[in-house]
N, C-alpha and C positions, 0 to 999 in steps of 0.2 A: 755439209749435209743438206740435202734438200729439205723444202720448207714442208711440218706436216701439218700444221695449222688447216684446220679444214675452211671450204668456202664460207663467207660471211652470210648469214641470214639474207635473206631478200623478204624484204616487207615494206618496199615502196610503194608496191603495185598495189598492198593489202591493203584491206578496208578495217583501219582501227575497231576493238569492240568498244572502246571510252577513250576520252578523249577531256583531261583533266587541264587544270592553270598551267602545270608544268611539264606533264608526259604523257604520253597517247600507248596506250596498250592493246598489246596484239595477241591473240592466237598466236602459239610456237607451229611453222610449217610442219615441223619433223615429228611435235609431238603433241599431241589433242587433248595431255594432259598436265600442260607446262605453259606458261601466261613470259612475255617481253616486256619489260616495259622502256622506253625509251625516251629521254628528253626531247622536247618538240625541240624543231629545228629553229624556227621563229622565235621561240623564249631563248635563245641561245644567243641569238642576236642584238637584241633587245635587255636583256636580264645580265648579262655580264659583258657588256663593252659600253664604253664611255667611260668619263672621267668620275662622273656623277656614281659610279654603280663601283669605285675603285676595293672596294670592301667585299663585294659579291667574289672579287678574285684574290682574297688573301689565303683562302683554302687550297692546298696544293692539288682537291681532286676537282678544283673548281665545279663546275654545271654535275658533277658527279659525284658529289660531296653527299648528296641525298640518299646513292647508293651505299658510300661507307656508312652513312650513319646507320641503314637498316640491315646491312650485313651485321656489321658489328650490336647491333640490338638482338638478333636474332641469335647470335654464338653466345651470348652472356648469356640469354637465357637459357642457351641448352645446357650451359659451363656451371650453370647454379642450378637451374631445375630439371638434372637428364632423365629422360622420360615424359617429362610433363606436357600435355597438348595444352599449352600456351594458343588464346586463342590470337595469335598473328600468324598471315601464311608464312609456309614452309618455303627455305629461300633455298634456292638450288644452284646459282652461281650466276657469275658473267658469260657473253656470248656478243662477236662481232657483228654486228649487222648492218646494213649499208645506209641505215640510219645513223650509224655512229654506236660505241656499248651497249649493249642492250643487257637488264637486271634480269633475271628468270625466277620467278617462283611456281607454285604450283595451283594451279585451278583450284577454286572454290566454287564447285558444280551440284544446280541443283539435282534433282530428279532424273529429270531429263537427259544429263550429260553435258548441258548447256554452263554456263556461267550463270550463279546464281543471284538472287534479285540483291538488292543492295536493302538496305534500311529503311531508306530513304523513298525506294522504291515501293516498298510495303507497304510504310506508312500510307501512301499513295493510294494504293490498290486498296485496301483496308479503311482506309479514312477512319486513320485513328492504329491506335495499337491494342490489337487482340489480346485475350490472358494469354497466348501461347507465347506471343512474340514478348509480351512483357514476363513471362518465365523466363523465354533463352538470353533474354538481355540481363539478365540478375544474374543468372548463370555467366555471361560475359565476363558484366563488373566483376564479379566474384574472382575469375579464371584471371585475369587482367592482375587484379589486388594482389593472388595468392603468388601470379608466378614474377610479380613487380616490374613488369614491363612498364619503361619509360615511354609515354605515349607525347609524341612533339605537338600533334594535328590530329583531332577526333573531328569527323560530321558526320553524316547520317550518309555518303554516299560513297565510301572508302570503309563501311563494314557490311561484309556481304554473306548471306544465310547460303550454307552449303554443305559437302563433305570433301575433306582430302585425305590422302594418305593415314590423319590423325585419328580422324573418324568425322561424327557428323550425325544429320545435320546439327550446325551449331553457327551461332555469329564468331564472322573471325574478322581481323583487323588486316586491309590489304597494304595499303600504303601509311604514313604516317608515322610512324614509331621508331626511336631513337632518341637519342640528347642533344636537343638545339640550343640550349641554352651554354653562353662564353663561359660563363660561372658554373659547372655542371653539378651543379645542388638535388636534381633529382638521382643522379649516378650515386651523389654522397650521400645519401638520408634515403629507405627506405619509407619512413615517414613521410617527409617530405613529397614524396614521389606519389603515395598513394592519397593524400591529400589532392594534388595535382591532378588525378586522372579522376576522383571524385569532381573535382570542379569542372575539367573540362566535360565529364559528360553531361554534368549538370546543364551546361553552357550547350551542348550536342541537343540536348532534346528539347531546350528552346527556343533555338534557332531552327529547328527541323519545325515546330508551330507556328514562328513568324512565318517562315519561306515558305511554305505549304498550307495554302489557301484552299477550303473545300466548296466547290460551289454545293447551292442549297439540292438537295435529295428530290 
């Protein structure tokens, strides 16, 4: 039978919209309302070869283990809370692209239609956090707690104010979430878990005041 696999993505030529420690993220060519993201080619090189890093490849989806982890984050939550707009993007699948796999979720766009500002960004722009932003961020926590998402990696520039398919606008969680831990103790304790994402945001909004220095007005 001939192959029907269609042509791999092309996003060499693309100009990333971010460009993270681990994966640089694209515009979908095909669709302006569906996000790539893709392991840098560089961390691939560097991050799992050598003798020294022999741990980094005991996972069988190696450099793509990041992907199961938030596929598999993202099904538990619909398998326990169907229906609920859980604020982490909606994950839409795999897709070949001539960067190597490429993740798919779905745009977190503000207003505009554009990719919406990040946290991090806000904060920025705002110098400081508005009562608006500190409502939808309790709103967040709150959505986070209720629907028990295991959060691996919280910062201020991986949650991004938008609308998707869910609704909106709303802060939603783009990358980060899943169980990284060998011992998977947030999978087993609900408790445990949401203790866990109380601390890390705690640890989120003070590291977003170290890093972000205002100059004087």
């Amino acid at each position: 039978m001939p192959d029907q696999r269609s042509e791999p993505l092309r996003l060499r030529a693309a100009t990333p919209l971010a460009i993270g420690q681990l994966r640089e993220i694209y515009a979908h060519p095909r669709d302006p309302g569906l996000l790539v993201k893709v392991v840098r080619e560089d961390v691939v090189g560097t991050r799992w070869s050598g003798w020294q890093r022999w741990h980094k490849r005991l996972p069988r989806a190696l450099h793509y283990a990041g992907y199961v982890r938030e596929l598999k984050e993202y099904i538990a939550v619909q398998a326990r809370h169907p229906g609920a707009a859980a604020p982490i993007c909606v994950m839409v699948g795999l897709v070949d692209t001539d960067l190597g796999l490429g993740l798919v979720s779905e745009l977190v766009a503000g207003a505009d239609g554009a990719p919406g500002p990040t946290l991090g960004k806000l904060y920025e722009c705002e110098r400081g956090f508005p009562a608006w932003v500190e409502d939808a961020l309790a709103v967040f926590l709150r959505d986070l707690l209720a629907s028990n998402v295991i959060v691996g990696d919280l910062h201020a520039w991986n949650i991004v104010h938008g609308s998707d398919s869910l609704g909106g606008p709303r802060f939603v969680l783009v990358d980060g979430f899943g169980e990284k831990n060998i011992v998977p103790r947030n999978s087993m304790s609900s408790a445990v878990n949401g203790w866990n994402t109380r601390r890390l945001y705690r640890r989120m909004r003070a590291q977003l005041v170290d890093l972000v220095r205002f100059a004087p007005a």
